[in-house]
N, C-alpha and C positions, 0 to 999 in steps of 0.2 A: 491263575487265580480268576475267578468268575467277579466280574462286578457284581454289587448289590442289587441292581436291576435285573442282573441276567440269570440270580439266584433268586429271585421274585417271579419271575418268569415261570422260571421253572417249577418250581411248589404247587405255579399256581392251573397252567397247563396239563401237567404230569397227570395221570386216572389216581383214585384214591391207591389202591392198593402198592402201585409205586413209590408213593408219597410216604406209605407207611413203610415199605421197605427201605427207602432212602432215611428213614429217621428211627427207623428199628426199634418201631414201636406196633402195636396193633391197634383196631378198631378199642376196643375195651380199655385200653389206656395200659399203661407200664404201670409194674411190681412195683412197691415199697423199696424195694433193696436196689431196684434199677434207677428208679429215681434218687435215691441218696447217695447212689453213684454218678451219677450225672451233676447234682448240685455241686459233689465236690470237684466235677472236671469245669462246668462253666459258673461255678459261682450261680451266688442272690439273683433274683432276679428285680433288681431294685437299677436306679440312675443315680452314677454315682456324681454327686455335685463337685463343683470346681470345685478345685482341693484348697481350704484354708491358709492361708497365711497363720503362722503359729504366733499365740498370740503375745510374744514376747517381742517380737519382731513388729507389730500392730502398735504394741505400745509405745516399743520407740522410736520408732516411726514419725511419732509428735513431739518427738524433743531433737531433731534434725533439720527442721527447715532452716530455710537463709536464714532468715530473723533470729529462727533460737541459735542458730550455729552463733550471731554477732552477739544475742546476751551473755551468750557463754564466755566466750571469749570478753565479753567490757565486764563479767565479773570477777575471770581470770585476773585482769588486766586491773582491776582495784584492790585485788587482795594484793598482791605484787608493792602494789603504792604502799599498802598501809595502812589502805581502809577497809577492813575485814567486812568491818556491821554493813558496808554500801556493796562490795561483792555481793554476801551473801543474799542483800534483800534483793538484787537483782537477779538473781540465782534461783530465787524463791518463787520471781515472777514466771521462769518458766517450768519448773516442775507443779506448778500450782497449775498452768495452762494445761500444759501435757497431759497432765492426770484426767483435768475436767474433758479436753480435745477424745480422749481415748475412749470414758465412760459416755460420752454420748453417742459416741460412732457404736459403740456397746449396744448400748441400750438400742439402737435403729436396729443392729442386726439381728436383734433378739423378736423386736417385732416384726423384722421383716422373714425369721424362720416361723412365726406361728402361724406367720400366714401361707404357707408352704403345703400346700397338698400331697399328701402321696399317693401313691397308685393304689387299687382296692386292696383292703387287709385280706377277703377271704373270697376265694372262688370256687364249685364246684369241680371238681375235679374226679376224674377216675382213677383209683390205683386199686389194683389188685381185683380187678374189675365191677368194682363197685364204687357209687359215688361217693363223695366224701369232702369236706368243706376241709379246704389245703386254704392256709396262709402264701397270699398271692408271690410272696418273695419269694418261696420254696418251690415254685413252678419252673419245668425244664426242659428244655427241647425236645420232641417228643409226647410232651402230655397228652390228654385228650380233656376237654372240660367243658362246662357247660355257660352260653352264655344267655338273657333274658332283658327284657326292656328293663332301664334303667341302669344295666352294667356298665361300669368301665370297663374297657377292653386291656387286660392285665399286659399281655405279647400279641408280639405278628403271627397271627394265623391263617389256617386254610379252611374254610367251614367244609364239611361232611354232612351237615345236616341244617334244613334251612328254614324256616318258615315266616313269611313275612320280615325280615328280617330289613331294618334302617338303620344306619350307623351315620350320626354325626359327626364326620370327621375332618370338622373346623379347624383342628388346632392343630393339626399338620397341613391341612390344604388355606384357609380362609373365608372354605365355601360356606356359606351358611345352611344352602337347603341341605338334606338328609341326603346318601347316596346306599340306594337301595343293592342289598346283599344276597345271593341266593349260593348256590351247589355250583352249578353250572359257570363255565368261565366264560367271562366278555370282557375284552381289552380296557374298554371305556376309556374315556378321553380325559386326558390329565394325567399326572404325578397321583400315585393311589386310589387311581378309579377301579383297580380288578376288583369285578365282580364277589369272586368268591375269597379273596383274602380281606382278613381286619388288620388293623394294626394300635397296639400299645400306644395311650393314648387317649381313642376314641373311646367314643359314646355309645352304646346300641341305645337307640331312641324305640324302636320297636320291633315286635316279634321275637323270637326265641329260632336258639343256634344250638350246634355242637361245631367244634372246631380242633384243630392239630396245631399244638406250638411248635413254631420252626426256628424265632430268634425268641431270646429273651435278653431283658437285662441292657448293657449299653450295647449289646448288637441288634436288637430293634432299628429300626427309621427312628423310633422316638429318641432315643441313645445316640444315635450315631451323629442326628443334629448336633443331643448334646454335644459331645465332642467337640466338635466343629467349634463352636459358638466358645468354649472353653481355652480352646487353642489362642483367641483375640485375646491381646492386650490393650492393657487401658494409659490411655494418656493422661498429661496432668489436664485439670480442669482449666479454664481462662480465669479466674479466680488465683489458683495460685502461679499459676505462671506471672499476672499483672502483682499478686504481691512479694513474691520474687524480685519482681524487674523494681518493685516501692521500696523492697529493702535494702537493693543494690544500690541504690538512688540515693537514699538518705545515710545509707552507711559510708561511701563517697563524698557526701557535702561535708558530715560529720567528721569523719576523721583525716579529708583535707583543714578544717577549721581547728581539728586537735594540735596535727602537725603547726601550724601557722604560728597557732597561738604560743605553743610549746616555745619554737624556735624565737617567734618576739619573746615572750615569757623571760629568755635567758639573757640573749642580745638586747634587749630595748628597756627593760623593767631592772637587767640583770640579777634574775631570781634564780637560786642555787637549783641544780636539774632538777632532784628531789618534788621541791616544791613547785618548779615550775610545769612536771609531769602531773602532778595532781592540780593544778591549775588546767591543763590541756584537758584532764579527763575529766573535768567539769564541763569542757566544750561538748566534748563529745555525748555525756551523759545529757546535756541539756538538747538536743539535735536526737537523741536515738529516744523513737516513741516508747519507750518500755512496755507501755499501757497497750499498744496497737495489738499486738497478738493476742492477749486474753480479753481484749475490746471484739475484734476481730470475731472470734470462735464463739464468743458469747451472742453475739449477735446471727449469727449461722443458726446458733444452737436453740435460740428465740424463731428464729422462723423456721427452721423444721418444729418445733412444737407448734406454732401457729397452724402449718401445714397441717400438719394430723389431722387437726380440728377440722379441716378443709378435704378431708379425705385423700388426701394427696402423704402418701410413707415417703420420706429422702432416705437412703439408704449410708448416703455419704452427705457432711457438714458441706461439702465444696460444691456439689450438687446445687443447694439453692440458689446462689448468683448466676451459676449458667444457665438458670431457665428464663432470668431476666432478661439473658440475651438473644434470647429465641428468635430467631427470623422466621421457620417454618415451620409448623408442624405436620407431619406426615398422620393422619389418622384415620382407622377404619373407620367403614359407616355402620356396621351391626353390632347394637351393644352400646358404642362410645358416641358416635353420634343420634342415634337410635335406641329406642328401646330396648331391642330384641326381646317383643314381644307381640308376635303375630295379631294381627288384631283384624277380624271382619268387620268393616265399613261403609260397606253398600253391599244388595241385595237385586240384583237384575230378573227381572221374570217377564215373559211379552207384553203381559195384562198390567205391571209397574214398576218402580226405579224405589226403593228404600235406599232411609241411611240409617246406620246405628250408629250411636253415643256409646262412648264409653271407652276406656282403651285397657290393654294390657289382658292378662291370665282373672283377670277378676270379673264378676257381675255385678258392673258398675252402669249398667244403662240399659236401654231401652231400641224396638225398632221404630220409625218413625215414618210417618209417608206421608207429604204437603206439611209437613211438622206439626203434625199429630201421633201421639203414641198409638201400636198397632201391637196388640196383645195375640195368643195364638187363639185360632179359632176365626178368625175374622175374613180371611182370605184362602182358600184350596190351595191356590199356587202355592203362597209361601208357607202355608203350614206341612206342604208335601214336602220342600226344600227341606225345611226345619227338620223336618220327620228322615229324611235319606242322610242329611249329614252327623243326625245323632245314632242312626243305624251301622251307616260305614263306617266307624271310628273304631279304631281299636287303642287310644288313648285316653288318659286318665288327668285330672288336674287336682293336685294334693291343695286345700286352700294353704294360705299363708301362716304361719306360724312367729308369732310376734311382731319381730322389725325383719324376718326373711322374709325372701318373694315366695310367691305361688309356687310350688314344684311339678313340671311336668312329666308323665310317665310317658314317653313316648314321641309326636312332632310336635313342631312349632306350629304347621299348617294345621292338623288335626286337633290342638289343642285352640285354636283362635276358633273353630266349626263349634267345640262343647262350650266356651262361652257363648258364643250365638244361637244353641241351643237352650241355653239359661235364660240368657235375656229374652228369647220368643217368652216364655213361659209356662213350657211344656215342659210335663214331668216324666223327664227321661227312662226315669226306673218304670215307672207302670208301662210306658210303650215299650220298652224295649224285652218287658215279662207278658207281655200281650202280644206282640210279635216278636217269640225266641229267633236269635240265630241258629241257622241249620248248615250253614257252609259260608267257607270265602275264599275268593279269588284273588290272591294276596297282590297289593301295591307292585309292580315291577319298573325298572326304568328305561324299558322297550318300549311296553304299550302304553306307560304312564297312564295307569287307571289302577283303580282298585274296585270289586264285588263283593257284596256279601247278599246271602240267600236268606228270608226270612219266611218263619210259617202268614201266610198273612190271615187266613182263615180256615176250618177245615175241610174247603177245599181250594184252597189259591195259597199258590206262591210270590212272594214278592221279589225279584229282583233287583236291586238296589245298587248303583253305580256312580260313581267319583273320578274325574281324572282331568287332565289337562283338555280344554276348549277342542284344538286341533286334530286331539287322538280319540275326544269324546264324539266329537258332533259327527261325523261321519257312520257310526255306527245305528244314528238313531234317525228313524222315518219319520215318527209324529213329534207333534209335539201340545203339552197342555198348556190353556188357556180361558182363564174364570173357572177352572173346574171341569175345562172339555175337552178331552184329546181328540185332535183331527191333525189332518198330513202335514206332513212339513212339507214347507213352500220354499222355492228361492228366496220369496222375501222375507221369510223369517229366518232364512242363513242369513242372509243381507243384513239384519237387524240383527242378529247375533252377533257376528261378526264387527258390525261398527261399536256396537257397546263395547265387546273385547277389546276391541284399539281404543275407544277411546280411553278405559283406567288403563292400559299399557303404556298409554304414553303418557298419565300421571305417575308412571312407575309404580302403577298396583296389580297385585296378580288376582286370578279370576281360577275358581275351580269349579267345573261345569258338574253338573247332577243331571241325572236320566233313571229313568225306573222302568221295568215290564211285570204286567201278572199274569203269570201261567197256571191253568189249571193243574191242582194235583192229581197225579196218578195212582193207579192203584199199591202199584210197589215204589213209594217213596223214596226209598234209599237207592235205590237203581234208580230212578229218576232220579237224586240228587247225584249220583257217580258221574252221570251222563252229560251235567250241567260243566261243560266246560267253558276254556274261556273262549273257543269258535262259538260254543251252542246258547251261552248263557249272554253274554255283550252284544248283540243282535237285536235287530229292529225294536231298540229302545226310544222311551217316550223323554225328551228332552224336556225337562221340569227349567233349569233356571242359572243363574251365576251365583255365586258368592267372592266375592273381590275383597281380596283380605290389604295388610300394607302390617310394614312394622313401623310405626308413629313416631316420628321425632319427638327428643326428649323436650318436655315444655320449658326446659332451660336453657335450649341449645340455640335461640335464636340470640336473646340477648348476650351471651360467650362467644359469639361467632363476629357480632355486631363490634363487639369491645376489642377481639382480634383486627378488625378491620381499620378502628382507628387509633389502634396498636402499632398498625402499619406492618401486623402478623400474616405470612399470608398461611393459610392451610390449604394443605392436597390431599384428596381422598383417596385412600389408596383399600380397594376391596374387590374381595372374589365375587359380588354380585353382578348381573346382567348390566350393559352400558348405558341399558335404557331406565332401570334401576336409579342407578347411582347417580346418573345425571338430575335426574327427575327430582331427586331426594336434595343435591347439592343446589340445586336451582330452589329450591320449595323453603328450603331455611337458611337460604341467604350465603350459601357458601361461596360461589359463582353467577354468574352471570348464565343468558342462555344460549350463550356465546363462546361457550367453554368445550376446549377442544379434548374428548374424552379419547383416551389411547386403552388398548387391550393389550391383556400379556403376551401373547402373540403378536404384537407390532412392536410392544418394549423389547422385546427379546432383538428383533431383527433391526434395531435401532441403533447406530453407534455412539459415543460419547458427547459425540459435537451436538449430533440430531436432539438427543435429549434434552443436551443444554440449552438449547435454541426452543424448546418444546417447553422448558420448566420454566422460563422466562416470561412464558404468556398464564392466562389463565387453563388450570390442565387438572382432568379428573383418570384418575386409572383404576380400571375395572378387568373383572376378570384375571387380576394378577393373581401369582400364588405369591405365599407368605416370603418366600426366599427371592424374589423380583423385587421386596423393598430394599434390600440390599443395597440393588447397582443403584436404586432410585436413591436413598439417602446418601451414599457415597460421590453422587455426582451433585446435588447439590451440596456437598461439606468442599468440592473441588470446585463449588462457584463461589465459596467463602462466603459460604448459610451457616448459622447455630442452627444444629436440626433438632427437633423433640419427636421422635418415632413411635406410636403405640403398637401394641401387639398383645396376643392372648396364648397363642400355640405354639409349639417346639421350633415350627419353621422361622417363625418371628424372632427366635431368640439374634441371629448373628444381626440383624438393621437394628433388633432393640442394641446390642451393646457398642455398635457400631456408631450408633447416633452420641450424639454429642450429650442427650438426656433419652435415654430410655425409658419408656413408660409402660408397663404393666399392668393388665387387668387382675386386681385382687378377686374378685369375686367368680368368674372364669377364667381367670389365664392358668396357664398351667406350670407347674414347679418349675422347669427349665427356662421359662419365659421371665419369672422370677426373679430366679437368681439373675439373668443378664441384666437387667433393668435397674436405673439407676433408681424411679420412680416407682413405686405401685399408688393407685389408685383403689382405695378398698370400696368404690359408689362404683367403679365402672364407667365414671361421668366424663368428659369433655370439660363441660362446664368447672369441673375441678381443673385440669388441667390450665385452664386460664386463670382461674384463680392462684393456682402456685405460682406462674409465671407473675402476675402480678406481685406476689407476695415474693420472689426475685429481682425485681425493679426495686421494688421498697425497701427488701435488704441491702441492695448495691447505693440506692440512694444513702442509705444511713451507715453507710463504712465511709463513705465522700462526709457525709456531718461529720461524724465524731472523727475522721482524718482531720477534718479541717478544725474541730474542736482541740485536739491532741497537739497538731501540730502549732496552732497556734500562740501556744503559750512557751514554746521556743525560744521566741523573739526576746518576751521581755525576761525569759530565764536568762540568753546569752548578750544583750544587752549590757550589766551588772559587768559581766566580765571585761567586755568589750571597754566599758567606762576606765575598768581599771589598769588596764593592756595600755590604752591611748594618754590615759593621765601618767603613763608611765609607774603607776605605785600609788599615785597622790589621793585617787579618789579609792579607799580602801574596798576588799569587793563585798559590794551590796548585798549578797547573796551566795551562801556555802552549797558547796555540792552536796552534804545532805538535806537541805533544803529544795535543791532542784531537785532530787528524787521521791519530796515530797510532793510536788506540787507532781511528777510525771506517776507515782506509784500510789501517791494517796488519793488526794483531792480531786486530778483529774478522772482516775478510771470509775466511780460509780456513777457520774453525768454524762460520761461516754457511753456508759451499759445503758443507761436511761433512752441516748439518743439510738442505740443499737435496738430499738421497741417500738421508735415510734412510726404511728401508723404510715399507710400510704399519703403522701400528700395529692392533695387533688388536682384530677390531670396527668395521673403516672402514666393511666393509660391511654393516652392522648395525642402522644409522640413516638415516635420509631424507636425501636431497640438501638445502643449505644452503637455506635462503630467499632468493629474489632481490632483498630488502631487505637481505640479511645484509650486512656490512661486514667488509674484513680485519682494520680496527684497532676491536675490540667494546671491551664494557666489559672482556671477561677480560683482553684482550691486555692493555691499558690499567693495568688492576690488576698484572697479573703485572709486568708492565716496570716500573713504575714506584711501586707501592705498598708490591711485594714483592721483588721482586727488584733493582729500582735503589734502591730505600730501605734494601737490609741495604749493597749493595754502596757507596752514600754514607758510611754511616756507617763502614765499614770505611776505605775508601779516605783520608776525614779525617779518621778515627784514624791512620793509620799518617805522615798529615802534622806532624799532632799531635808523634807519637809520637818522629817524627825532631827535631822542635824542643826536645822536651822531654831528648832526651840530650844536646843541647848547651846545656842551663841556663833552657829557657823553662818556670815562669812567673818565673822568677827574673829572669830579662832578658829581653826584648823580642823579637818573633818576627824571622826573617832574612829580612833584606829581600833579599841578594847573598849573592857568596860561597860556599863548598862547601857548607858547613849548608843554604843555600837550595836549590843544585843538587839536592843530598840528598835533600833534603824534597820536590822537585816529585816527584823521580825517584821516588821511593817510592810517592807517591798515584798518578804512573802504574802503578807495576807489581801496585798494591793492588788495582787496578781491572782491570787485565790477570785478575790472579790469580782475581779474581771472577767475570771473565767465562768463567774454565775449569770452575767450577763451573756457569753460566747455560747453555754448552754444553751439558754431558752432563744438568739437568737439564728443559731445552728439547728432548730427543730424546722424548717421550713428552708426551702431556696427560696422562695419567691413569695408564696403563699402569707398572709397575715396569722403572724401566732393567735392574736386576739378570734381570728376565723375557724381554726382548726381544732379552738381553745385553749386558756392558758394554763388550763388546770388539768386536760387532757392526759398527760402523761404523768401518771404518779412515779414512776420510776425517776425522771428527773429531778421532779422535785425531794425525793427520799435522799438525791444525790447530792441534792444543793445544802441539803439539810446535815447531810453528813459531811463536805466541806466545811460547815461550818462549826458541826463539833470538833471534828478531825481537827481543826486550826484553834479551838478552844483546847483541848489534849494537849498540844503542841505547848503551848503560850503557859497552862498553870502546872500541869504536871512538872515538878523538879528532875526525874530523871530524864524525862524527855526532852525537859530546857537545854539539859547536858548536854545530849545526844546531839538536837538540831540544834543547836545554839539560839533559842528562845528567849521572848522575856514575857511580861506578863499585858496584854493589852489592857489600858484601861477605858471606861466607858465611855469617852470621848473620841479615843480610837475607833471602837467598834461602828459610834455616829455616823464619823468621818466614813468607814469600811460601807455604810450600809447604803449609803447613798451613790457611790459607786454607779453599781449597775442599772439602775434607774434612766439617766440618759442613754447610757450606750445603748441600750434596749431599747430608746424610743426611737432613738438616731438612726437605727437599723432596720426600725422599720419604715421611718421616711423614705428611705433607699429601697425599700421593696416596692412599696407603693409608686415611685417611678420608675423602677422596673418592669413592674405590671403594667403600670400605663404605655408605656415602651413595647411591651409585648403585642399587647392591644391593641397597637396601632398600625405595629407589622403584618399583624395577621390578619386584619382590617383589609390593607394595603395586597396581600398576595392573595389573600380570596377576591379583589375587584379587579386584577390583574390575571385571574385564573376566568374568570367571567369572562373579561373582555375576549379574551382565545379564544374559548368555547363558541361564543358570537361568531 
């Protein structure tokens, strides 16, 4: 069996007519009937995407984790008791999650298929030897078809036929310039540099083909990545692995505390098992967050919608916490850190130095010289310049169409030349119908030039030339200046020459212009036959530079900035030149000048150690291809980095799924790149990408709140029991287990969903990402819930139990075992502890930060919540069936007094403690920045 390479080789080597015998087809293309036979041997020619999980399996999927497996089972485990109505509403809590956990994971993949490109719907095509517009999925090995600037390139082919032909084919390789396509074969350098094959996929940016399908379908390079990339499996996210290890954790406290209680329960109380069992699964019921999982998933499910908004798709709810924890981000520079949109910026000619304004595909500015506007007409040089690169162009720039970009028919370099032809102020169409084209010497990437021939008068030829500095300047003897052509001198190589270095090492490219006018002869067209590229590229008149650059996005310094004191680092990793990349990284703050740039050819020949030692410092890679991100993510996930990967093209897909968060270009990446991705990016921006990561800090911070809000009311639920366990009986329990499933299933889950909303607190991004040892429930949490905050709310809650027994005569008489005084009393250490929890809310919207700062009205989901505890405990208290139910009585208005005042201290107490905390902070960081000084000294 031939490797794929070596069957690439071949296609591409072989003479036409072998080619066509080897795929038993002809110049003219294949019959109707030969091709319907062939669709049925090799199938669509379509990529088939990784195969769905069906979605029965999807769905239940979300009624399996730890957490649900332990509801399930503590609803099993109360129906069992006797308490049907307390199973069930626990039972409710998790198909109520499930359902919501599935439709939103739904709804993501639904927008993550619209944004899914396919391959062109319709190609020309030959069958039965005539052209014919074939639907691209029905093309088959063998075809012949036609392709044109602007095509996607449907399969791997052989061109036959070639003319000026550029194929953009970034999104297999990463390279961004074009790589020019002819008949003729040349090896070229890289992974899909033959000359004369395209491949599925790309882009023809210019000129016009005929071509030979030889793969379609998933046996393309574009396909066969897929595959590849399809083949990886995906791990659990750090998200549910830590809440995993939260459910273990608390299901362990909980049902050692059931056991304990149970066996005191029998031995110490001696209460009959029966009752003593539903006494224990009071423990356990008050210890198991019920609320946490549909707290949880709603708060995921809040910041992927936030996201959206941010242009940033999650494709998965688990997704958002691990961008929080991003240590690196792997990113191209064209496109994501960059515009990718060519833009001329300076203008070199002997006689002077312009700059243009302006950036992108649009005519948005002006030329300028000593910063003054310089309109055409004003200067010979540069209106020659103007005049040769609106001539040589064989590209088009479609203006924008609403909120889309410019579309360009053709290059990026050639489309940055017709903006610059705009902004001179020259009217293209009248020069360009005033001197017609009469021939071109098409772009090649030999001679790296391009020619075209123009009538210039009737009797002069214009000769008109475009090409790279090194392969242009040698050709030409004179050169113009003010308007005079006289010889070239060494010192005007000299000065050529150093203007070229000097934008080269700003990391801008420079495309040189030269012109000759030949007298016409009498037989025209024999003298245009004769214009070749020995006879026509010859003692030309060097005119001037044009130094183009693709502009960093104007929002990419500030995102790069916030990375930095993120304590983020990013590496760029792109098929651009070293000197490029570098230039680019240094200019908007990515690196240092001090940054050691590696090429795909040293990564390769690098070992594991080399690289680790290599990723440790400051480090740019250049020149890589898309499948080099690979080993590069994979060694930092082996230095125990969260890596966040970008990519756009098929090669990207295996480092996008590989990476811890995959990120996707919506707007350019390509369907396979897509699908891997755990991210899409619908701006194509950077700047999003920090902003999701941000908005991953702010979700993980607010599962740490509302954990420590949930948890916290624990204490003074198992407190109640704890009293009645110790008094042996005496102190009757304060608090029924449908009452603790109110405070865990009512009153607390809408101030938990509130605090699953609320914003970033300021300074998220200000600190390093968490440690990957780090745990949800720390020693803070732990403290705060439970040392502080469930310890004031305990003692409250069986004060106001107290409090109720004591105005009907207790210590005088014996505490109420029945009866309204009892009803009273439960009812009160519920609502004591409700009450607290209004204060646990609004103190839980901040670690450290002043509520009063962030505002206190900020968050209307909180307060909607606080508002609905408090109906929720009105419902409770007058409704009669639900007296029943939770064993209720009726508060009256002196109660509610008592209730309202409540949170009022705890809430101010709370923030005393921030306010010395802050000072605390302040004074540390005070202390390690004078002590980071003195070093530096």
């Amino acid at each position: 069996m031939k490797s794929e390479k070596e069957t690439r080789r071949k296609f591409a080597t072989e003479s036409v007519a072998d080619l066509l015998d080897d795929l038993h087809t002809t110049s003219t293309g294949l019959s109707q009937k030969e091709a319907a036979a062939r669709l049925a041997k090799y199938g669509e020619n379509t990529i088939t995407r990784e195969k769905q999980k069906s979605q029965l399996l999807v769905f239940l999927k979300n009624f399996t984790s730890v957490m649900a497996i332990l509801l399930w089972v503590s609803g099993f485990v109360a129906i069992l008791s006797g308490t049907l109505e307390l199973g069930i509403a626990i039972w409710l809590v998790n198909v109520i999650n499930g359902i919501f956990s599935y439709w939103q994971e739904h709804e993501a993949q639904k927008a993550t298929d619209s944004l899914m490109k396919m391959l062109p719907t319709y190609t020309q095509v030959y069958r039965d030897g005539k052209l014919q517009q074939v639907n691209a999925t029905q093309i088959v090995p063998g075809d012949v078809f036609n392709l044109q600037a602007g095509n996607a390139v449907p399969v791997d082919a052989r061109l036959i036929k070639a003319t000026s032909v550029q194929v953009d084919q970034s999104a297999l390789t990463g390279e961004s310039v074009p790589e020019s396509k002819k008949v003729d074969y040349n090896a070229g350098q890289g992974e899909f540099a033959e000359s004369n094959l395209v491949y599925a996929g790309t882009t023809v940016g210019a000129g016009t083909a005929t071509a030979i399908a030889f793969a379609t379908g998933m046996k393309t390079e574009f396909g066969r990545i897929a595959a590849l990339t399809q083949q990886q499996k995906r791990s659990l996210s750090p998200l549910q692995l830590e809440l995993n290890r939260l459910t273990k954790q608390i299901s362990l406290i909980a049902i050692s505390l059931g056991v304990l209680f149970f066996v005191a329960a029998i031995f110490f109380v001696h209460y009959p098992v029966a009752q003593s069992f539903i006494f224990a699964l009071g423990m356990i019921v008050a210890f198991i967050p019920e609320g946490l999982l549909p707290t949880v998933t709603l708060s995921l499910a809040q910041g992927v919608q936030r996201m959206a908004k941010k242009h940033a798709l999650l494709k998965d709810l688990n997704s958002v916490e691990t961008l929080g924890e991003t240590t690196v981000i792997c990113s191209d520079k064209t496109g994501t850190l960059t515009q990718n949109q060519m833009t001329v910026d300076h203008i070199w000619t002997r006689s002077h130095t312009y700059t243009v304004s302006g950036q992108g595909y649009v005519n948005n500015g002006h030329i300028e010289l000593d910063g003054k506007k310089v309109q055409y007409g004003s200067d010979p040089d540069l209106d020659l310049l103007v005049r040769l690169v609106a001539f040589n162009n064989d590209t088009e720039v479609e203006p924008a169409k609403g909120q889309a970009r410019p579309k360009i028919l053709g290059t990026p370099t050639e489309a940055s030349l017709v903006i610059l032809a705009q902004k001179s102020g020259i009217d293209v169409n009248a020069y360009t119908k005033k001197y017609p084209r009469l021939k071109e010497l098409p772009f090649d990437s030999d001679r790296k030039r391009m020619t075209t021939i123009h009538q210039h008068d009737d009797h002069t030829l214009s000769i008109c030339t475009k090409g790279s500095l090194s392969d242009l300047l040698p050709h030409c003897d004179t050169i113009q200046e003010n308007g005079k052509v006289r010889p070239l001198t060494a010192a005007d190589k000299e000065a050529i020459d150093a203007a070229n270095r000097k934008y080269a090492s700003l990391g801008l490219r420079s495309i040189a212009t030269a012109y000759r006018e030949i007298p016409q002869e009498a037989d025209k067209q024999s003298q245009l036959d004769n214009l070749t590229i020995e006879t026509a590229e010859t003692k030309l008149t060097f005119v001037g530079l044009a130094i183009m650059s693709d502009p960093p996005r104007p929002e990419i310094y500030d995102a790069i900035e916030k990375c930095h004191r993120a304590s983020i680092k990013i590496i760029m990793v792109t098929g651009d030149s070293s000197l490029t990349a570098k230039s680019i990284a240094v200019k908007i703050g990515l690196t240092s000048d001090k940054a050691r740039v590696v090429t795909g050819s040293e990564l390769d020949a690098m070992s594991q150690d080399e690289l680790k030692q290599a990723l440790a410092g400051e480090i740019i890679f250049a020149r890589v291809a898309p499948e080099q991100k690979y080993k590069i993510v994979s060694t930092l996930q082996a230095m125990g980095e969260i890596v966040a990967s970008t990519g756009d093209g098929v090669n990207d897909a295996p480092a996008l799924k590989k990476a811890d968060i995959g990120v996707a270009m919506g707007v350019t990446g390509t369907d396979v790149a897509k699908d891997a991705a755990d991210m899409i990016l619908t701006d194509d921006n950077f700047a999003s990408i920090v902003a999701a990561i941000e908005e991953g800090r702010t979700v993980y911070s607010n599962i740490q709140k509302f954990l420590v809000y949930i948890l916290n009311s624990n204490l003074p639920e198992a407190v109640p029991s704890a009293l009645f366990l110790f008094s042996r009986g005496a102190i009757p329990l304060p608090l029924t287990v449908m009452q603790i499933l109110t405070v865990d299933l009512g009153t607390d889950m809408m101030p938990a969903l509130g605090l699953g909303s609320e914003k970033a607190e300021p300074g998220i991004m200000d600190k390093p990402p968490r440690a990957r040892d780090a745990h949800l429930m720390n020693r803070t949490v732990l403290w705060k819930a439970f040392a502080w905050y469930g310890l004031i709310a305990s003692i409250i809650s069986s004060g106001a139990y107290f409090f109720v027994n004591h105005l009907n005569g207790w210590p005088l008489r014996g505490l109420a075992t029945s009866g309204s005084t009892y009803v009273m009393a439960t009812t009160m250490t519920l609502a004591a502890i409700i009450f607290c929890q209004i204060a646990a809310a609004m103190n839980c919207r901040t670690e450290n930060a002043s509520v009063f700062k962030v505002g206190l009205f900020t968050n209307h989901l909180v307060w909607f919540g606080i508002g609905f505890e408090i109906f929720l405990l009105a419902l409770l208290s007058y409704t009669p069936f639900l007296q029943n139910l939770f064993h209720t009585g009726p508060l009256a208005l002196t109660d509610w007094l008592f209730l309202a005042i409540i949170p009022i201290p705890l809430f101010l107490i709370e923030e005393g403690r921030k306010w010395l905390n802050r000072r605390r902070l302040s004074r540390e960081k005070v202390t390690a920045t004078a002590r980071a000084s003195s070093v530096t000294r």
